[in-house]
KOLTOR-230855 format. One record per residue (C-alpha): x, y, z. Coordinates in nm, 3 decimals, m for minus. Each point is the difference from the previous one (the first is absolute). Layout:
X, Y, Z
...
END
This chain:
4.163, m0.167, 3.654
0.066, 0.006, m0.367
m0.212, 0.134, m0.288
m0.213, m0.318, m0.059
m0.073, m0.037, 0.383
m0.111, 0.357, m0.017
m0.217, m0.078, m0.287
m0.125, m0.289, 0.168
m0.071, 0.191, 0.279
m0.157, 0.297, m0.125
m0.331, 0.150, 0.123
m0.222, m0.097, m0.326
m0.157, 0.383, 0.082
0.329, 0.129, m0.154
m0.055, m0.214, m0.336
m0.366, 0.155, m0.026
0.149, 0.307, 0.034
0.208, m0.029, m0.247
m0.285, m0.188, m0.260
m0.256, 0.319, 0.083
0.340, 0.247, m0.082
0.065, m0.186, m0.304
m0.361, 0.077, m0.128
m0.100, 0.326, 0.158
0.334, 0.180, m0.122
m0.015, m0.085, m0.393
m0.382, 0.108, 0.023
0.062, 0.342, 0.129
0.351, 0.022, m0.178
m0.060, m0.143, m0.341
0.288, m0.103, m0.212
0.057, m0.124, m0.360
0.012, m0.319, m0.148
m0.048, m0.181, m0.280
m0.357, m0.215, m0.048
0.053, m0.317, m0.278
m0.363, m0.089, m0.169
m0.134, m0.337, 0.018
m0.174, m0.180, m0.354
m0.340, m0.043, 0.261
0.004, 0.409, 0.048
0.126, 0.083, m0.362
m0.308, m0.235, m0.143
m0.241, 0.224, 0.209
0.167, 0.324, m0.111
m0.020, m0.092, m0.407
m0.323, m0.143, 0.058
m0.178, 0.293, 0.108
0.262, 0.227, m0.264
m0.183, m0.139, m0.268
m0.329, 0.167, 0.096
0.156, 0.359, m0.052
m0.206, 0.187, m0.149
m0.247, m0.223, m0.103
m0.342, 0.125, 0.076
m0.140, m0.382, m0.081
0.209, m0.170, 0.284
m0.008, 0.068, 0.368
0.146, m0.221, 0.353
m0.195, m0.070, 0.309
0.184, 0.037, 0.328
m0.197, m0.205, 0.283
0.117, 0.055, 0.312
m0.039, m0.203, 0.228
0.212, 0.071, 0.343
m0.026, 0.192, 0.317
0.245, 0.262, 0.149
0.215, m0.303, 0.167
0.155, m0.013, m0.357
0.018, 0.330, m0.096
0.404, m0.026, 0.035
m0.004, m0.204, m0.258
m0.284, 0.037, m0.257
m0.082, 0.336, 0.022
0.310, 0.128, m0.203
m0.063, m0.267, m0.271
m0.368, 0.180, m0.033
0.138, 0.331, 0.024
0.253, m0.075, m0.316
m0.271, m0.237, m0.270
m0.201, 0.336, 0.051
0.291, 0.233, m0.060
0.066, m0.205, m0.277
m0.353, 0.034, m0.162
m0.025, 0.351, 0.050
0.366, 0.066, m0.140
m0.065, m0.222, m0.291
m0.373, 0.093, m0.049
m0.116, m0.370, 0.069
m0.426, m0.041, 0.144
0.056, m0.138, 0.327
m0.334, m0.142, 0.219
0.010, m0.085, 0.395
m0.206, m0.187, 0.204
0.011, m0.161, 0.333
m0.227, m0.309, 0.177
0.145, 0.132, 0.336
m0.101, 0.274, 0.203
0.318, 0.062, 0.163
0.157, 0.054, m0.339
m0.240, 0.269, m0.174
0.195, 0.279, 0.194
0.307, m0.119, m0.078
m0.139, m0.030, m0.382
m0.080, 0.409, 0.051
0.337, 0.056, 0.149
0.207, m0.208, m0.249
m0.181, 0.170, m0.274
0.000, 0.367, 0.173
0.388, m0.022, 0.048
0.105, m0.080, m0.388
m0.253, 0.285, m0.136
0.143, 0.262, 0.208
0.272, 0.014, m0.257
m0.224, 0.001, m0.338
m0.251, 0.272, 0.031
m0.189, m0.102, m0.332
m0.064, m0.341, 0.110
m0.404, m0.036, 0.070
m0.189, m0.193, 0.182
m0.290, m0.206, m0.301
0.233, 0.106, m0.258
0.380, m0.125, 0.093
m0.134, m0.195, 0.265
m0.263, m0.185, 0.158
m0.016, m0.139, 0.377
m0.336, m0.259, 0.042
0.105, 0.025, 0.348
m0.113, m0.249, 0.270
m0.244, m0.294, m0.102
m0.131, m0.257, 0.251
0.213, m0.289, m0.059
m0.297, m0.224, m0.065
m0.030, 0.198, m0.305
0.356, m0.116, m0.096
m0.070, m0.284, m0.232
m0.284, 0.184, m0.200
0.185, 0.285, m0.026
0.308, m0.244, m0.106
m0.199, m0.162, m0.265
m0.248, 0.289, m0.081
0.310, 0.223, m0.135
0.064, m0.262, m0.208
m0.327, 0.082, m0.259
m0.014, 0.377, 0.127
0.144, 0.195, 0.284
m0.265, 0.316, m0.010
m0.223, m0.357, 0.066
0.178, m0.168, 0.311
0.121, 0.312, 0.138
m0.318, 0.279, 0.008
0.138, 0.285, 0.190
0.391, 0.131, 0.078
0.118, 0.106, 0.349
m0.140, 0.342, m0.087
m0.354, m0.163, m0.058
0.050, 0.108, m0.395
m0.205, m0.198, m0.216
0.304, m0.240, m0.159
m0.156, m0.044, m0.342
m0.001, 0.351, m0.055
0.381, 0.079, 0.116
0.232, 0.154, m0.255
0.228, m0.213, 0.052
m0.234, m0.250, m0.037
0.022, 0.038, m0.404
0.138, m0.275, m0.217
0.041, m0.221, 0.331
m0.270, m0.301, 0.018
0.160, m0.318, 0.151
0.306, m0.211, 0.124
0.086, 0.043, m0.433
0.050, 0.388, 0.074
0.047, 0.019, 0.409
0.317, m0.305, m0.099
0.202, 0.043, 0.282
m0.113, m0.063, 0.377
0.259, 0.030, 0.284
m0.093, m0.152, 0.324
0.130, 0.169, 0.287
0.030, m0.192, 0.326
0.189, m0.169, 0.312
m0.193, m0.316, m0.077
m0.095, m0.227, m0.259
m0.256, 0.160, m0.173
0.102, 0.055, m0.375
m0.024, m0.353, m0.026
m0.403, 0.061, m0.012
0.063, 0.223, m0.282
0.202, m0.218, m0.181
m0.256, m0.273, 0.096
m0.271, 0.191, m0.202
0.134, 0.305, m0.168
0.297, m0.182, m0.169
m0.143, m0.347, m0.071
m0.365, 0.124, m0.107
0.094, 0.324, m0.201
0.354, m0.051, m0.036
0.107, 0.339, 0.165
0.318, 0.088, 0.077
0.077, m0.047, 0.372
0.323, 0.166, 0.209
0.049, 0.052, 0.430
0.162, 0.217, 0.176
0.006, m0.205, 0.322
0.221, 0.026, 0.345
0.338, m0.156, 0.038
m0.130, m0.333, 0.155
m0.263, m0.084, m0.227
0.250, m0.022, m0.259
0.045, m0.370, m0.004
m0.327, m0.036, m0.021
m0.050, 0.164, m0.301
0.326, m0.125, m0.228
m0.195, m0.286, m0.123
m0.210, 0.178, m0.164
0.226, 0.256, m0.129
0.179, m0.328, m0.134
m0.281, m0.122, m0.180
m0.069, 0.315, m0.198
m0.342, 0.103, 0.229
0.122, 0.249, 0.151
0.192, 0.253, m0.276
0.217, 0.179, 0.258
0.023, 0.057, 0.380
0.148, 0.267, 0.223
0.125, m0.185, 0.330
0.041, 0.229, 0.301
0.147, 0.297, 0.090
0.270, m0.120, m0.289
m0.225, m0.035, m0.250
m0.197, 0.378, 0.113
0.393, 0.159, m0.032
0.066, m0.215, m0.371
m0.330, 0.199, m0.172
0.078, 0.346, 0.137
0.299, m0.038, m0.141
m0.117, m0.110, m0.344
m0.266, 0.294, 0.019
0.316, 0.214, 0.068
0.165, m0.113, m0.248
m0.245, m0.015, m0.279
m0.367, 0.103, 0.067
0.095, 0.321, 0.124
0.192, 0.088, m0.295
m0.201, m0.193, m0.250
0.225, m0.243, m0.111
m0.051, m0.347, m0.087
0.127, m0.295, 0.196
0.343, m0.127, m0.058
0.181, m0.275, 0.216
0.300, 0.157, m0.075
m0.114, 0.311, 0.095
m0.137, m0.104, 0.331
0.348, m0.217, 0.095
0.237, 0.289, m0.079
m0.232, 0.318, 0.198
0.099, 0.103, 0.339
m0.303, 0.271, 0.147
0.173, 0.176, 0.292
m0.261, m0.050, 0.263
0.117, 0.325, 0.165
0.080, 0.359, m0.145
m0.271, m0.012, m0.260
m0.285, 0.130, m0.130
m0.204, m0.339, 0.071
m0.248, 0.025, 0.272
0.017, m0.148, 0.283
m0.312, m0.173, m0.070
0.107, m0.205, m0.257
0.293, m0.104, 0.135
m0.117, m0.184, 0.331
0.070, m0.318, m0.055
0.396, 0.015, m0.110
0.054, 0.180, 0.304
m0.184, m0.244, 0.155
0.216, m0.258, m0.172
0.279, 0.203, 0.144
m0.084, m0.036, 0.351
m0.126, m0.387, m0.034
0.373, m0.103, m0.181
0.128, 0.184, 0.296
m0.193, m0.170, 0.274
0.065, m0.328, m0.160
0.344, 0.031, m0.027
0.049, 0.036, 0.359
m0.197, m0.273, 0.077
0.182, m0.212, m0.196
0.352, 0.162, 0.147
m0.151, m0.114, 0.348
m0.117, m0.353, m0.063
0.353, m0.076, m0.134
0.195, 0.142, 0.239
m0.238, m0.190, 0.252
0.089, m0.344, m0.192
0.370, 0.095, 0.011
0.000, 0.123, 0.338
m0.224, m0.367, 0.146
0.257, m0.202, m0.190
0.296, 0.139, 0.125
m0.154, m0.021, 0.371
m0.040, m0.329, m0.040
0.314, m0.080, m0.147
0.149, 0.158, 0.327
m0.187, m0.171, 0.215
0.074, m0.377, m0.148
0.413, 0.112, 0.022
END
């Protein structure tokens, strides 16, 4: 029996052997590699830049998810917040599900371990969980004034009367709302936020709703987009590179940086998703490897067979 007849023949146990190998080993054994940014991830990044330090401009993260996606969007929450409390950028949260409020706490818990003057109603403000029927009022009521459509924070605080409430009204100061979700739903806020009050609009979404999503990106609605795990490993880089050392973007920058993903002082934390990148190139690789020696190996049987 020759190569291709063992390949043909082989117990497919042995191939998801190899597959689970292929992403279980770079996970526990990181290695380096080099991450390229995409336009869609660099739009987000400048886009929220341009708020540094500028107590009169603020983003709104929505998350909208449960833990079945937390591979995937969870770093890319974990890195916008690193990059507003590196670059001293208001950031607001809220949620319309209630599987996601804990992973609003956790997302949010995780990147303040590392900044100890961050505060909660001063740096940042979490509206936590609202009944999703109280999504389009809330939608539209920010839009004239957010103390308004959103009363109380996660913390049952009074909004109006936050600290970091100061100099932040409407969609004219809060002018940057990033949808995060494994469906379809930034296209509400684009719906209402964007065409009504013109607000800037950006998702961090999973993998597959990608395609979904370029039209928009296409057409200008949607100012940037973080796709996947891919997308999650482009902005911790760009936070690497500049946020955390409070530089300003440069393409050219960004194209000739390698971060060493191992031996450095980067946590672990926010570096998930390349080493999740890691393991997924890894995994797919093989795949591929065994769907064309399967081809290869099915042809040349068959070949045989008609001689």
């Amino acid at each position: 029996m020759n190569f291709f007849d063992r390949m043909q023949n082989l117990d497919r146990r042995w191939i998801y052997l190899v597959v689970a190998l292929a992403i279980i080993v770079p996970l526990l054994i990181p290695f380096n590699s080099k991450t390229y940014t995409t336009e869609p991830s660099e739009n987000v990044y400048k886009m929220i830049d341009s708020f540094a330090g500028k107590d009169n401009k603020a983003i709104l993260m929505c998350v909208s998810h449960d833990a079945s996606t937390i591979a995937e969007l969870f770093p890319m929450e974990v890195s916008v917040l690193r990059h507003c409390f590196e670059r001293d950028i208001k950031v607001f949260t809220i949620c319309f599900m209630p599987q996601s409020a804990p992973l609003v706490d956790y997302a949010i818990n995780t990147a303040k371990e590392d900044f100890p003057n961050i505060k909660s109603g001063v740096n940042y403000c979490n509206f936590g969980y609202k009944p999703y029927s109280l999504f389009l009022p809330i939608l539209l009521g920010m839009g004239d004034n957010i103390g308004e459509a959103v009363e109380t924070d996660a913390e049952g605080r009074k909004v109006e009367n936050l600290e970091i409430m100061e100099n932040i009204r409407n969609y004219e100061d809060l002018n940057l709302v990033m949808d995060f979700s494994a469906s379809g739903s930034v296209i509400s806020w684009i719906t209402y936020a964007r065409v009504k009050f013109g607000v800037n609009v950006a998702a961090g979404i999973t993998a597959v709703m990608a395609a979904d999503n370029y039209p928009y990106l296409q057409s200008g609605q949607l100012i940037g987009m973080l796709s996947g795990l891919k997308g999650a490993a482009e902005y911790e880089k760009m936070v690497d590179v500049f946020a955390a050392k409070g530089k300003a973007f440069s393409k050219e920058t960004i194209n000739n940086t390698w971060i060493k993903i191992t031996g450095n002082d980067i946590p672990t934390k926010f570096k998930k998703a390349r080493i999740g990148m890691n393991a997924q190139s890894i995994a797919h690789i093989m795949i591929i490897v065994f769907i064309i020696l399967g081809n290869i190996g099915y042809f040349v049987n068959k070949n045989k067979k008609k001689g």
